[in-house]
C-alpha positions, 0 to 999 in steps of 0.5 A, a space after each residue: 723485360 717490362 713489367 705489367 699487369 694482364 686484365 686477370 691481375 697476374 704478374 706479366 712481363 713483356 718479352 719478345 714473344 709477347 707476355 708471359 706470365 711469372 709465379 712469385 714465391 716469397 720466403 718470408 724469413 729469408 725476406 726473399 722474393 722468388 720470380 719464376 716461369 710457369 715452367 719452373 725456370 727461376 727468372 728473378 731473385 729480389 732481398 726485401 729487408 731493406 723495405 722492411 726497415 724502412 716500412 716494417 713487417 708484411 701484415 697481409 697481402 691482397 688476394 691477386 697477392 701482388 698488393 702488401 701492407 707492411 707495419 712498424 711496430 709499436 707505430 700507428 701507420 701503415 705503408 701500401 706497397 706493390 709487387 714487380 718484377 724489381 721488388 717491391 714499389 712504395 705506394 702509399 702511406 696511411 697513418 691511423 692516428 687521426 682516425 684513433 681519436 
């Protein structure tokens, strides 16, 4: 299956017969990322802890929800991250320091 995203920023993937549209549950304590059919079936299950080693906690999320910002704490940078259909994808970095002084 190939990822992409429809005019209506939804979760798509291609398959056969054409686009689908996938609903993504995350479980933040179990640091799990769900993949489902619009009719319930479970089509994919990604572990995000080792972004969050690398990357930190989810501080928030865009409001399409595919876009997220992890933080370290005690560190004055950000890190963009993107949702697919494999996990997460590194985006970009942003590092507040410069702007703090």
């Amino acid at each position: 299956m190939k990822n992409s995203l429809g005019s209506d920023d939804q979760m798509r993937v291609v398959n056969s017969e054409g686009y689908e549209t996938l609903v993504a549950c995350i479980n933040i304590v179990e640091s799990k990322v769900y993949l489902y059919r619009e009719n319930g079936l479970l089509v994919n299950r990604n572990d995000f802890i080792t972004y969050i080693k690398e990357y930190g906690d989810i501080i928030t999320t865009s409001h399409d929800g595919l876009n997220f910002i992890f933080k370290k704490k005690n560190k004055a940078e950000f890190s963009i991250l993107e949702m697919s259909f494999n996990g997460f994808k590194f985006i970009k970095k942003i590092d507040i320091t410069a702007y703090l002084k």
